[in-house]
N, C-alpha and C positions, 0 to 999 in steps of 0.2 A: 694463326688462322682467324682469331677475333681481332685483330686488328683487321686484317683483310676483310672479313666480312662488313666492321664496321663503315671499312671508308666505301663501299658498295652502298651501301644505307646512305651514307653522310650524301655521297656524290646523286643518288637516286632519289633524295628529300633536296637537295638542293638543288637539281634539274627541274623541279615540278613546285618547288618553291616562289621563280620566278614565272613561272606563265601566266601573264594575263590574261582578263575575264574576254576583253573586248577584240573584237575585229574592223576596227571604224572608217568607213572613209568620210572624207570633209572633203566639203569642197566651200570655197567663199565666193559669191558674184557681187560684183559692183556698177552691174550696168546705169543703175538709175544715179548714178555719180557723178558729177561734174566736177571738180576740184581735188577730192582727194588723190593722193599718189598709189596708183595701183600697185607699186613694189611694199605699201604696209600688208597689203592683205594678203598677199602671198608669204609673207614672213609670219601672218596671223595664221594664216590655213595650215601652213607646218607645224607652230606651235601647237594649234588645235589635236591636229594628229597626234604630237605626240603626247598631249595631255592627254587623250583617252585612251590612247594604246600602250603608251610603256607604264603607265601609274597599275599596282594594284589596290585594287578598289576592296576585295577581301581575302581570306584568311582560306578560303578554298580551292582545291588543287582543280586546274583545267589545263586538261592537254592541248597539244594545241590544235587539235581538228576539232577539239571543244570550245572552244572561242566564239561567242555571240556576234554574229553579221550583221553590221548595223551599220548608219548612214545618218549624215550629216550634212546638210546644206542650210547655210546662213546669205542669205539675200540681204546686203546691208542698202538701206533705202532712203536715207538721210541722214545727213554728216550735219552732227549737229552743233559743233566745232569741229575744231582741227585732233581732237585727239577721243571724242567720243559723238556714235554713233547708233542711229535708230534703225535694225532690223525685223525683217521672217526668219525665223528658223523653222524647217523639218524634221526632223525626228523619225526615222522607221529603223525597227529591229523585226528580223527571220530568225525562223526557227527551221531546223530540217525535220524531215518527216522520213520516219524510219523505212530500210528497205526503195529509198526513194531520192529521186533528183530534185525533187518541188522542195521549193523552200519556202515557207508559212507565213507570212507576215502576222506579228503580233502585237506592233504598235508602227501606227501610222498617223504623224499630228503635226500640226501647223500652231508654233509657240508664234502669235504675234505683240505680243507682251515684250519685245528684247531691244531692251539698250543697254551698251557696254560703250566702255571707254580700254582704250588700246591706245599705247604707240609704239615704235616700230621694234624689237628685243626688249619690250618688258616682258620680263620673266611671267608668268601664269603661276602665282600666288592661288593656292587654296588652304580654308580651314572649314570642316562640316561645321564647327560651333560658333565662328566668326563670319559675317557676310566681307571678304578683305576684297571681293570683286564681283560685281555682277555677274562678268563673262565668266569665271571660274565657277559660282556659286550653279549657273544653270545648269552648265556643263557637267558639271557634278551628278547635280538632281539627275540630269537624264542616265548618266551611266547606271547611277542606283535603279531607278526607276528600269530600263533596260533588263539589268540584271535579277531584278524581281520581276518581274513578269516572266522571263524565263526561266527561271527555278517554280513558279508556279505550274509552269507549263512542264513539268518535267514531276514535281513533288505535289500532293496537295498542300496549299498554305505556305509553299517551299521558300517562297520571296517576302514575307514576313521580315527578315532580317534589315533587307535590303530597303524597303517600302522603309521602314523607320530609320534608316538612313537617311533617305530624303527628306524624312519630317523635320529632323534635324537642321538640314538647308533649311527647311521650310522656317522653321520657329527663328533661326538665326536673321532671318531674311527683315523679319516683321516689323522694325523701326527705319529699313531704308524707304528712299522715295522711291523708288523705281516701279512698275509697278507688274503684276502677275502673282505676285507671291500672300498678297492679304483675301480674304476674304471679301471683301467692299469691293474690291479691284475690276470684279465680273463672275458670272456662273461658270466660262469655262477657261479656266487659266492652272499655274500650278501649284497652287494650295487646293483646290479642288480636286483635280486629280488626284493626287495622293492621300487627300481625306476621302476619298471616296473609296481606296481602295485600302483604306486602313479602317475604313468604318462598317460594322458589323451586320447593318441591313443590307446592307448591300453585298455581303459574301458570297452568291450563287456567282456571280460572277467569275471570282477565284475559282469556285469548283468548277466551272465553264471553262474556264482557261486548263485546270487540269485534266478532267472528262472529254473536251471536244477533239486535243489532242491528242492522249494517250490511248482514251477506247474508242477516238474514233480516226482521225488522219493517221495515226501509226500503225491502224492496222485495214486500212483501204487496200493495201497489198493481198488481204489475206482473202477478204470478201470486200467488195466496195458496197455491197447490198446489207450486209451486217454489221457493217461497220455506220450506214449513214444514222441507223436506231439512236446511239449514243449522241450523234450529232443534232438529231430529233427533240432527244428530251433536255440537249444544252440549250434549244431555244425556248422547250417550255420553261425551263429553271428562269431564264432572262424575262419571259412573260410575267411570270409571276414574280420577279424582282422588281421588274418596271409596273406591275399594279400598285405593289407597296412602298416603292420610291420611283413616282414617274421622272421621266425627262432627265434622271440624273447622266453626269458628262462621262463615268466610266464607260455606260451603254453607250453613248454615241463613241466613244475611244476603240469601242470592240467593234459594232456594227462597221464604221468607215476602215477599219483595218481589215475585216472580214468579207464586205461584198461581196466584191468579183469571186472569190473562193467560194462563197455559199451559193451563189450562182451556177459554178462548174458542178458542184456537191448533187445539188438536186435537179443537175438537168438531165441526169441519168436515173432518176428514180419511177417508179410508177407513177400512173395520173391520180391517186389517189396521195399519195406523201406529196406530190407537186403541190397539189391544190392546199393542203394544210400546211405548209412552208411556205407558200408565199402570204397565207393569211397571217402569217406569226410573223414573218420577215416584213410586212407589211405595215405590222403594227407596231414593231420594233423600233423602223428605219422607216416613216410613213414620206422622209423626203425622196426615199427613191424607191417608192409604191410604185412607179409605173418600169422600173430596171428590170423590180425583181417578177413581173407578169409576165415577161421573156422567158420565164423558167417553163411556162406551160406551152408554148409551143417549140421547146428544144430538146434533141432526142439525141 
């Protein structure tokens, strides 16, 4: 009988051993290309796939309806030889929301910082501690990054693990030429990002990301008028983040993933929460000051 029981265990740890974190689609376009051979970047976009989807990234069990929804599109934009190349990549990961069909978007970004060199079955070579590839080292960062931001959204602080993951890429990154990855490089690239959300002034955010979702989008089922309170005071928390570190890129990383949804949020609310949501939303995201004034005449 402990034999039997044990291979039930062995076979039930080892079912849930290999599930991975990610749910990813890729897609690669090459319109703006004139020379290169469109049959490399279909053998890139496959590779792609399956570097984010079959690698596990951690040490934690995910079923498979628990797999993070996430997306990929790299827009390669100038071939700058024959075997390396100057893109956009985008970046969006959802979240589901409990008792519900909507699914959340929690990062939504445009890496324009990417050149990689590919040719046609080179294997996708990665090390966290070694930069051995551009194209591998981002693609990395973003799974980590990905992956902590939804364990934040799920735990407080949850994605901690994760977030120092990508520091890793990060500091591994620091002597190539390529660039997104230094400091000097720009305000909103990927050493910023991740310092912004590993650095300690700036942690209302993190609670933001736990609070907006758990006390507040996960329980719109239950009350959507009680529940927008917690979504309330996740702006005040961002107001007084951005008083004492203005203009930082975490904020603009939540606000452009959040709009359209903060829009639906409080176009059901009364004219008094209207009018002080678009003051804060206003002040937040002062680029699209004139999106979020659509909140006061929508019912």
């Amino acid at each position: 009988m402990k034999t039997f029981v044990a291979l039930i265990v062995f076979t039930f740890s080892s079912f849930y051993t290999f599930s991975q974190e990610l749910n990813c689609t890729v897609k690669v376009i090459t319109a703006q290309l004139q020379t290169a051979d469109p049959k490399i970047f279909q053998t890139l976009q496959k590779s792609i796939y399956e570097f984010m989807n079959n690698r596990k990234w951690t040490s934690e069990i995910y079923a498979p309806n628990e797999r993070i929804e996430c997306s990929i599109l790299i827009n390669v934009t100038q071939e700058l030889s024959s075997d390396k190349f100057s893109a956009q990549l985008t970046v969006q990961s959802n979240r589901p929301v409990f008792n519900s069909s909507f699914n959340s978007t929690v990062l939504k970004w445009v890496d324009k910082d990417f050149q990689f060199q590919y040719a046609e079955y080179q294997p996708l070579e990665f090390n966290e501690n070694t930069l051995l590839s551009n194209l591998t080292s981002i693609l990395a960062y973003y799974a980590y990054t990905i992956i902590g931001l939804d364990n934040d959204s799920f735990a407080p602080s949850g994605g901690t693990p994760y977030y120092q993951k990508a520091q890793t890429i990060v500091n591994a990154a620091q002597s190539t030429p390529e660039s997104g990855w230094k400091s000097y490089d720009g305000t909103r690239n990927r050493y910023w990002l991740i310092n912004n959300l590993l650095n300690t002034k700036l942690n209302n955010v993190r609670t933001v990301l736990y609070k907006y979702h758990r006390d507040g989008l996960d329980k719109m089922y239950e009350n959507a008028d009680l529940a927008r309170k917690p979504i309330t005071e996740c702006l005040n928390l961002l107001n007084q983040m951005n008083d004492d570190v203005p203009n930082s890129m975490i904020l603009q990383v939540f606000m452009q993933g959040k709009q359209e949804e903060l829009m639906g949020i409080f176009s059901k609310a009364t004219p008094q929460e209207k009018t002080a949501a678009v003051q804060t939303l206003s002040k937040l995201d002062p680029a699209n000051s004139s999106k979020y004034q659509l909140i006061m005449s929508s019912n």
